[in-house]
N, C-alpha and C positions, 0 to 999 in steps of 0.2 A: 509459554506452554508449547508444547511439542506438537504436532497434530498427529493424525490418524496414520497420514500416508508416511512420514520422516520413521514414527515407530514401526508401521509394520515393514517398511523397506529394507529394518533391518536384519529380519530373520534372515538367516543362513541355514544351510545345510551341512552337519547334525548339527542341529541343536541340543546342549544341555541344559538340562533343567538348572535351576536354583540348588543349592546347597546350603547347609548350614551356615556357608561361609558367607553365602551372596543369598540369605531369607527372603521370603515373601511378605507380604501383607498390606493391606491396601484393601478399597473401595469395593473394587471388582472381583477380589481371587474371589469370595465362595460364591459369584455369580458363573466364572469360568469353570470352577472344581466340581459346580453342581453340573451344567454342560458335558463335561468330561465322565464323569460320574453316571448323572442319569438316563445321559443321553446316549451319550457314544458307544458308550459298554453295552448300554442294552443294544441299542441296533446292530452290535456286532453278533452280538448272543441271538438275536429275533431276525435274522436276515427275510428270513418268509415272508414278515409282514408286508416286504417292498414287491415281493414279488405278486405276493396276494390283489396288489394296488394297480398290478400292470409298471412295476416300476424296476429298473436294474438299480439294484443295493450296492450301496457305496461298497467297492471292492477293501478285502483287508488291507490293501495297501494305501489306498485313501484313506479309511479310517487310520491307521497307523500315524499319517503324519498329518491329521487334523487333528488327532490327539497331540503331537509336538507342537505344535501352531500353537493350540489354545492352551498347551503350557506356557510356550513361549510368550502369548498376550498376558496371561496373569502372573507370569514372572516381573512383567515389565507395568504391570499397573494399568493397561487397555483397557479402556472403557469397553463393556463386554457389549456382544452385538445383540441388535435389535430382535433378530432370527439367527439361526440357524438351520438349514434345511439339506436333505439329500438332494441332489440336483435332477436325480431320476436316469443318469446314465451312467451310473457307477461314483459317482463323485460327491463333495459334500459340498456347501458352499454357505457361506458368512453374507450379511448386512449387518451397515450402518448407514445413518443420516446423520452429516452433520451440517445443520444449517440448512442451504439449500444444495449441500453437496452430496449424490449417496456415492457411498463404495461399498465394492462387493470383493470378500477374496472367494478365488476357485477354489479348492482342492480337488483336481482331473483325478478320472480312475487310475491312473499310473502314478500319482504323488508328487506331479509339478505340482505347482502351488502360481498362481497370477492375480494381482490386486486390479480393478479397476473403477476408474471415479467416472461422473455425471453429474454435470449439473442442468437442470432444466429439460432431459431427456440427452444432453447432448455427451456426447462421449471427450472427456479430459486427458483421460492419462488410463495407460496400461501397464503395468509395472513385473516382471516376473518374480517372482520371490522363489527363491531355494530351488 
């Protein structure tokens, strides 16, 4: 089995989505497509609410390519994350736990994208992605 970090290492920038050619389906898509869907779209549409919170709202450029990201994980069958959250200064940001490992991807206000693990509070690996 693949782990966490091998699959998400491999996103690129642009990423293409799935095509007829290369479908989807799997465990996780309508956990990612609801994320996408429920989540993304709204907060893009609701910016206020972040701000109502004392919070800077993930910029449209973050949203933009956390939308690609969590296509790109449900293209690939990614066990969908734990949370999802804005990070509170313009950026979105991913967990998981696996085992006793967590990772978290960034998505920055700018639309880097950086994977990084933990185990036991301690810092593993930093990974930039796309």
């Amino acid at each position: 089995m693949i782990g966490l970090r091998d699959q998400l290492a491999s996103f690129t920038v642009p990423y293409v989505p799935a095509t007829p050619a290369h479908p989807v389906g799997g465990h996780g898509d309508n956990a990612w497509q609801m994320l996408i869907d429920e989540q993304l779209i709204e907060w893009g549409r609701n910016l206020e609410q972040f701000r109502e919170e004392g919070l800077t709202p993930p910029t449209d450029e973050a949203l933009a390519w956390t939308c690609q990201f969590a296509v790109f994980c449900r293209d690939r069958q990614v066990e969908p994350p734990l949370r999802m959250a804005p990070d509170g200064s313009g950026g979105v940001a991913f967990e998981w736990r696996i085992g006793p490992v967590f990772h978290t991807v960034e998505v920055h206000r700018d639309g880097s994208i950086e994977m990084l693990s933990f185990k036991n509070s301690t810092h593993l690996s930093h990974i930039p992605l796309g």
